[in-house]
N, C-alpha and C positions, 0 to 999 in steps of 0.2 A: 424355670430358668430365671435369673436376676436378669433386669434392667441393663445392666452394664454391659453385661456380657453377650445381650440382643443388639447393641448401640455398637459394640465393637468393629463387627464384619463391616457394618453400614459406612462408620466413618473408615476407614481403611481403602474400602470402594471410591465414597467419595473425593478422597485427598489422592488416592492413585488418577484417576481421573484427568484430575487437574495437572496431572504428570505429561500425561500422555496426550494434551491436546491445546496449542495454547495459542494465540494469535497477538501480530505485531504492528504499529501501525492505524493505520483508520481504510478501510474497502470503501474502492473508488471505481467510478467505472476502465474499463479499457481502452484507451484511446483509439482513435479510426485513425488511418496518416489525413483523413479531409479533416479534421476537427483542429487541426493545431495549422495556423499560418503565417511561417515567419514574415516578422515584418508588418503583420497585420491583427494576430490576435494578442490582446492586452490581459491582462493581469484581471480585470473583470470578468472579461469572457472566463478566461480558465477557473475560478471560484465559482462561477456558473453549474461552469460542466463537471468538475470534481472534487469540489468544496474546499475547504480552507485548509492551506498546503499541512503535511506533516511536519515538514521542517524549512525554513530561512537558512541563505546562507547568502557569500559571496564565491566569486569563483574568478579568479585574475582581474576584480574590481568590480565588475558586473554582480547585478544582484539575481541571487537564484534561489530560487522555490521548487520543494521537492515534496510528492504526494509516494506513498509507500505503503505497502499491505502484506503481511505474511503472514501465513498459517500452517501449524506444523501438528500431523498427530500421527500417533500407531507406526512409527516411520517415515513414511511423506513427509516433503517440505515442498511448498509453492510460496512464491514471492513473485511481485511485482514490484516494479518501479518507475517514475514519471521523474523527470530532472528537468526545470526551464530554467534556460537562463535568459535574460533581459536586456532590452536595450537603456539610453538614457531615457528615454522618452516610454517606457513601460509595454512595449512591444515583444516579443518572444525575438530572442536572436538568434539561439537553438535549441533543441531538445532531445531527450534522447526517452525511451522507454525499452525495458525489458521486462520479460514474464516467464515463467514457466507452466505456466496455467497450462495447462490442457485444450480449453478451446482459444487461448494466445496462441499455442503454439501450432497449433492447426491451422491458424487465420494468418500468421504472420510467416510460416515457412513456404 
């Protein structure tokens, strides 16, 4: 059998693969509600605890930093998400987190 035609199945496998499995985002851990305290915890602390946001933004002038993770394959989809927003003074003003993870969703209903 030629070369070519041993190489085919393989790469066909391989590029299907990457169809059906893909992730979005940077895996971060999942927030405790003790880990996050408005008013008290800074912008340090939180790079601390779940590294350097995914995305900057602002939000009705306040600056807000968002940490984000998805993974989608064979069907499933699981996402998470961390949203702070900030005070002047680099404080958390509020936050909000959602997940659909499996053990989020156990821990948090």
């Amino acid at each position: 059998m030629r070369p070519a035609l041993l190489a085919t199945p393989l790469l066909v496998a391989t590029l299907s693969a990457g169809c059906f499995s893909t992730t979005l985002g940077r895996q971060f851990p999942s927030p405790d509600a003790r880990a996050i305290a408005v008013g008290k915890t800074n912008k340090g602390d939180l790079q601390r605890l779940y590294g350097e946001p995914y995305q900057v933004g602002i939000d009705s002038g306040d600056p807000t930093w968002r940490w984000f993770f998805g993974q989608r394959g064979w069907g499933a989809e699981e996402t998470k998400d961390l949203s702070v927003r900030f005070n002047a003074d680099g404080t958390v003003k509020s936050y909000a987190f959602t997940s659909n993870f499996p053990n989020d969703m156990k821990r948090l209903k």
